[in-house]
Phi, psi and omega in degrees: 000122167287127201225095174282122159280112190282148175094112151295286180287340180320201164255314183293330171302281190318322212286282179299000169281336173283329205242358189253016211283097166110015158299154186258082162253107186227105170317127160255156162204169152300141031274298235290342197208089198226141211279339188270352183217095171331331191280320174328298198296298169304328149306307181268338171297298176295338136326313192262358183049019201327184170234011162186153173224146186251140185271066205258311200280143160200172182273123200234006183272078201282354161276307180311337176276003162274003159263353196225067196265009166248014157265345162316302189292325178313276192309281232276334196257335182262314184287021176239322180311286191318300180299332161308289175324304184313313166308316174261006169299299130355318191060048179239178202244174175210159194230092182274142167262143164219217187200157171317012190246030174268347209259172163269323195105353182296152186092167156231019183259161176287151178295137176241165208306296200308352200282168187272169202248115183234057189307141184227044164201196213262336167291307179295315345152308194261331189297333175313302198308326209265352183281320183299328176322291192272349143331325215236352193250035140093025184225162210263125194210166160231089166277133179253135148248135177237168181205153179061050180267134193219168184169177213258026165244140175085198175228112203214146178337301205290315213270355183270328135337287182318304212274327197276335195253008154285004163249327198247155160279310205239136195212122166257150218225125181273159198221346159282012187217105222247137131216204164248108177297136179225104189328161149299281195304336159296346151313276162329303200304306199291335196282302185288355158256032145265327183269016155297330188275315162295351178292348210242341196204099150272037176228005207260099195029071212248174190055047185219157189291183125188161220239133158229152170220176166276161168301115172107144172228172205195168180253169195268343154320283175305329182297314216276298189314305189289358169303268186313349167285323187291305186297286228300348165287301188259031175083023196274131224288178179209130205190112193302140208233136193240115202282149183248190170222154188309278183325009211239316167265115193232132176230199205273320178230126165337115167280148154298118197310300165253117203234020195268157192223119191272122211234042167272278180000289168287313143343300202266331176287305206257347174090021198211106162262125173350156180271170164281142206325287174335311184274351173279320187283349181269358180263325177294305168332294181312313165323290192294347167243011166302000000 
């Protein structure tokens, strides 16, 4: 099976280049394949003909898309429409990420596909746009939302800890805001037991929302401590973590408060749970400080 990957650099991309090794996987990127230009986008799914495409690359600079929010919407709410049509031209099927910032944040239970979806910044807002998008353009989908995403790639929470704390002793860290830190590559695992099970059903739970994280959720405080508990096995900076409140750091778009994610729903479809946060993060650590 040919599995076009939209995204080179990303962390899920790369994720799935790791975890996908010997797989017929072929990355799309800029110039030649850029989410911002339709014409790109259409050109290259059809050129390259998969028989599925994962829906990877997105616009992720969430302070930033309140300033800059019709090239947000553009990469995150129109170009997952396209790459459908584009898709469903073909007759392939396409497996989008998206992500918990689809939610208000509100509450204290984890999400589940059905809760209704009310994003309250301009990055949630176009990831909404781009799941209706690609609901509506006639190709055959799986939307994954994920969350707290980290990996030994890219720039990410885990690895902005690390580089910080070879400088600072005490780092405040917000501690009001709950979700599930979630490896990549575990991510990559779970989107290829998706296209395993359509190699076997392509109809075998198609056109449905489903949520995966890591097992367990944690606040970005406890998130940051257990990083530096994890380096410390292998000799890793170290740094006293002082929990703060969201007001006490203030950015440009509001986070979700509760960002926890409920993942039976895809357990029960596809046969595959996340691992618990904690043991994926002590393997991406390890990776990065090896």
């Amino acid at each position: 099976m040919k599995i076009l990957v939209t995204g080179r650099e990303g962390q899920v991309a790369r994720s799935l280049a790791q975890q996908g090794a010997g797989r017929d996987l072929v990355f799309a990127g800029r110039p030649e394949f850029d989410l911002a230009d339709g014409d790109s986008i259409a050109r290259t799914i059809a050129k390259v003909h998969p028989d599925l495409v994962i829906s990877a690359a997105a616009y992720t600079a969430v302070d930033q898309a309140e300033d800059e929010p019709d090239l947000a919407m553009a990469i995150n709410g129109e170009a997952p429409g396209l790459i459908g049509r584009a898709a469903a031209a073909i007759g392939v099927p396409v497996i989008h990420l998206s992500t918990d910032y689809v939610f208000d944040g509100s509450g204290d239970r984890p999400w589940r596909e059905d809760d209704p979806t009310q994003p309250i910044g301009m990055y949630g807002k176009s990831k909404l746009a781009g799941e209706q998008a690609l609901a509506a353009s006639g190709a055959s989908y799986a939307i994954v939302r994920s969350a707290w995403i980290y990996s030994p790639f890219g720039s990410n929470f885990v690895k902005t800890m690390l580089r910080l704390a070879e400088t600072r002793d005490t780092l405040g860290i917000v501690s009001d805001q709950h979700g599930n830190p979630t490896s990549a590559l575990d991510i990559a695992d779970a989107l290829l037991a998706v296209v395993d099970r359509w190699q076997e059903n392509p109809r075998h739970g198609i056109d449905q929302v489903y949520h995966f994280a890591g097992t367990g959720a944690t606040d970005w405080a406890t998130f940051a401590r257990a990083i530096f508990a994890a380096g410390a096995v292998h000799g890793g900076p170290d740094c006293d973590v002082e929990s703060i409140t969201s007001a006490q750091y203030p950015t440009r778009a509001t986070r979700p408060a509760n960002s926890r994610l409920d993942c039976t729903k895809f357990e029960r479809t596809f046969g595959l749970k996340s691992p618990p946060w904690q043991t994926s993060l002590e393997k991406v650590v390890g990776t990065l400080l090896a």
